[in-house]
Wavefront OBJ file of the C-alpha trace (Angstrom):
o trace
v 116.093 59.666 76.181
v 114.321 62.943 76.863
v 116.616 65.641 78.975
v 115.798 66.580 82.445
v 112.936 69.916 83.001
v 113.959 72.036 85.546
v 110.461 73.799 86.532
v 111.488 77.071 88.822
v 109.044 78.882 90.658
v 110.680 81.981 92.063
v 109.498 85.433 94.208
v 111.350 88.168 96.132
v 110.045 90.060 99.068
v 110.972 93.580 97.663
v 107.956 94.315 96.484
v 105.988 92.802 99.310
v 107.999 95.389 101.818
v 107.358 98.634 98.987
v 103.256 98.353 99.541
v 102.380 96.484 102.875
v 103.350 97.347 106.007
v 104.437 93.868 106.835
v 108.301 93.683 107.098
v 110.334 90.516 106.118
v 110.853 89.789 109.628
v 107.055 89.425 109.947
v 106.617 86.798 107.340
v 106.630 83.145 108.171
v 108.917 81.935 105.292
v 108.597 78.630 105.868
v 105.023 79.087 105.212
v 105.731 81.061 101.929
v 107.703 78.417 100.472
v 105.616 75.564 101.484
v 103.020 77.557 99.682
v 105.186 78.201 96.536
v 106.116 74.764 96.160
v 102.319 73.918 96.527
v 101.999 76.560 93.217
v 104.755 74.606 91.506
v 102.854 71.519 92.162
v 100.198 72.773 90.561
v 101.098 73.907 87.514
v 103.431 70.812 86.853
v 100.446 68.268 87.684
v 99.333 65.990 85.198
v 102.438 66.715 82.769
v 104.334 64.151 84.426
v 101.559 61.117 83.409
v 101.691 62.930 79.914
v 105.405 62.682 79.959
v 106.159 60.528 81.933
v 109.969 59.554 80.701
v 110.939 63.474 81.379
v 112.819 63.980 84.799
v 111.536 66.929 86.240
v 113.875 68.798 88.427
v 111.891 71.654 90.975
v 113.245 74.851 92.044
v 111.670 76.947 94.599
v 113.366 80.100 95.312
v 112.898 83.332 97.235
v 115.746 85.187 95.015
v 114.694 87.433 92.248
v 112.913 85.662 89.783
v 115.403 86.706 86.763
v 118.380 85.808 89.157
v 116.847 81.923 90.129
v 116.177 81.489 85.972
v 119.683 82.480 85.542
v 121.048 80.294 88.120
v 119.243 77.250 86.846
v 119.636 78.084 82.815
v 123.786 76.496 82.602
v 123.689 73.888 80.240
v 120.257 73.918 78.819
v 119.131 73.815 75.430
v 115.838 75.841 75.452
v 114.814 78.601 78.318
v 110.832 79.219 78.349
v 109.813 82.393 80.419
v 106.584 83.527 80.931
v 105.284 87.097 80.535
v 102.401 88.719 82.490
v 103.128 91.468 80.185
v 102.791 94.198 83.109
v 103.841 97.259 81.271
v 106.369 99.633 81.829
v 104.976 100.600 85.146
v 105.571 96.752 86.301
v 108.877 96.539 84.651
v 110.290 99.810 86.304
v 108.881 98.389 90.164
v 109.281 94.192 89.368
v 112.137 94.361 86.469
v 111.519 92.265 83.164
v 112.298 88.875 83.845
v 111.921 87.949 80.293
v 114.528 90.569 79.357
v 116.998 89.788 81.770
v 117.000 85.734 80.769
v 117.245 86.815 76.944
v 120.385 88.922 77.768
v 121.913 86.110 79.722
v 120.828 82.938 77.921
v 123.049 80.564 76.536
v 120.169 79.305 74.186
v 117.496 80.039 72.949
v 114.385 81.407 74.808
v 110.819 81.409 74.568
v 108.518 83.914 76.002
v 105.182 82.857 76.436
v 102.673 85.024 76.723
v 99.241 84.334 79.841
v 96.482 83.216 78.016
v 93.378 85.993 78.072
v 91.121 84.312 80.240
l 1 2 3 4 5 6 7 8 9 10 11 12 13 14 15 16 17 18 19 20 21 22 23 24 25 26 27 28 29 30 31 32 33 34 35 36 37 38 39 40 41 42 43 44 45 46 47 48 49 50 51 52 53 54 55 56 57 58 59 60 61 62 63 64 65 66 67 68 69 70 71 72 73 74 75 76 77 78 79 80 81 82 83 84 85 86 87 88 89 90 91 92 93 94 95 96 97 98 99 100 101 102 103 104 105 106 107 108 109 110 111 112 113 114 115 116 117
């Protein structure tokens, strides 16, 4: 029997506040989410005809990405991250998500690279 994939899509508003002038209060979070569970969709469709005897368990969060993978990462036997590989500009604004899940991780971790396009 194949364990259970927990797919989590996570953002934070942080940044969203440092370079817009739209203020949290201003955003329609319901509309966010809807939208980030629509992204989540997305990226998980088709995988579940190609496997389809692995539960998939979705997580959309507005917490810091690093903090939602943490959350979610109890008990599992393989983390995979993915890195947009931003740089140390990105890192210093965003944080390194793929750092802060290999210093927390119970297991091991994989950190997969974007494709070049």
């Amino acid at each position: 029997m194949a364990r259970a994939l927990v797919a989590v899509h996570a953002w934070h508003d942080h940044p969203l506040e440092l370079f817009t002038p739209v203020r949290a209060w201003e955003i329609d979070w319901h509309l966010v989410k809807e939208h980030a569970d629509t992204l989540l969709s997305e990226a998980l469709a088709g995988e579940r005809e190609r496997y389809p005897d692995v539960p998939v368990h979705r997580v959309v969060s507005g917490e810091r990405p690093a903090e939602a993978l943490i959350d979610e990462i109890h008990g599992s036997s393989l983390i995979v991250v993915g890195s947009h590989g931003r740089g140390a500009v990105g890192r210093a604004l965003l944080g390194s998500v793929s750092q802060a899940v290999l210093h927390y991780a119970p297991c091991p971790v994989a950190v997969l690279r974007a494709r070049d396009r």
